[in-house]
VMD Tcl script that draws the C-alpha trace (Angstrom):
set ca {
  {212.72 25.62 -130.68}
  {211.34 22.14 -130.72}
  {208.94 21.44 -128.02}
  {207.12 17.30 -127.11}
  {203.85 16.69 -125.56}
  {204.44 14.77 -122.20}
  {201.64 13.69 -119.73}
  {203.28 13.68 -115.76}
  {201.02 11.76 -113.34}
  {201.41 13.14 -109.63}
  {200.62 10.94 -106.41}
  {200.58 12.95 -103.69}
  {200.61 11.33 -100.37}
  {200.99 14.23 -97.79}
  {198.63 16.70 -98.27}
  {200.52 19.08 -96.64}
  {202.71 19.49 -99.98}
  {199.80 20.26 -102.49}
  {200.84 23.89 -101.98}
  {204.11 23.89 -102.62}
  {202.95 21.39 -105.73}
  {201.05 24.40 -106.86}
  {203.86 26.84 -107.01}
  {205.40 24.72 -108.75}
  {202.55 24.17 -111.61}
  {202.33 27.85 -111.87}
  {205.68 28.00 -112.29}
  {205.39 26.03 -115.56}
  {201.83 27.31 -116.35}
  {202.68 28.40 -119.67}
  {203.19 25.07 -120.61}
  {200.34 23.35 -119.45}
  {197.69 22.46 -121.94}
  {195.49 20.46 -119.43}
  {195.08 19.27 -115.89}
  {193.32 15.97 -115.52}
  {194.71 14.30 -112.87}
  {198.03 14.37 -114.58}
  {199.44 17.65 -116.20}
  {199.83 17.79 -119.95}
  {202.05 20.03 -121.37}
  {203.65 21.18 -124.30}
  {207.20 22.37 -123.54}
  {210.92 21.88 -124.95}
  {212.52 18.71 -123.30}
  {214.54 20.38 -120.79}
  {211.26 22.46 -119.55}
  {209.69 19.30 -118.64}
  {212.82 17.43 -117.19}
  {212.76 20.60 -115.08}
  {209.47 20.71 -114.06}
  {208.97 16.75 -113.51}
  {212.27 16.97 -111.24}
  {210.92 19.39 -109.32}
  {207.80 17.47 -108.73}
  {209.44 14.77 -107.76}
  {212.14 15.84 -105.50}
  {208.78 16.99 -103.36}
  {208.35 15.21 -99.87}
  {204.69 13.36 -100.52}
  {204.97 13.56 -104.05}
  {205.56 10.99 -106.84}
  {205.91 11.95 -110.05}
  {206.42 9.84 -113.63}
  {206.68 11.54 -117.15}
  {205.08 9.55 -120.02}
  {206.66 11.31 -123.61}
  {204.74 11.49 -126.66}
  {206.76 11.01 -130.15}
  {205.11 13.78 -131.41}
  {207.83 16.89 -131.42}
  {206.58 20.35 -133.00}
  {208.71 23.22 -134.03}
  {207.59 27.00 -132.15}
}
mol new
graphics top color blue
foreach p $ca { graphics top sphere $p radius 0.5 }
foreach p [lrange $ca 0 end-1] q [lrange $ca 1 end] { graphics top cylinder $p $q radius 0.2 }
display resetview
């Protein structure tokens, strides 16, 4: 399975949704590589469309994906 690096940056303007946020991030924690105000991960392209759509259909939340061109093969 081919999997990208992606970087999705999170603005979270109600605080009251950092929880659900969370669940969400642990969902997916197997693909997370690093949390640094944005979440890195390392995931096939329909893991990340997935996550970042979650993350973004949040009340409070905005989300944007940045995608690397570097593709690796699991």
């Amino acid at each position: 399975m081919e999997t990208r690096v992606a970087v999705i940056s999170l603005i979270v303007t109600q605080p009251e949704a950092v929880e659900e946020l969370n669940a969400i991030l642990h969902t997916y924690s197997s693909y997370i590589i690093g949390r640094m105000g944005c979440v890195a991960v390392d995931a096939p392209q329909d893991i990340i469309s997935a996550m970042s759509g979650k993350l973004g259909l949040l009340a409070g939340v905005n989300a944007k994906t940045a995608y690397s061109n570097v593709t690796a093969k699991e």
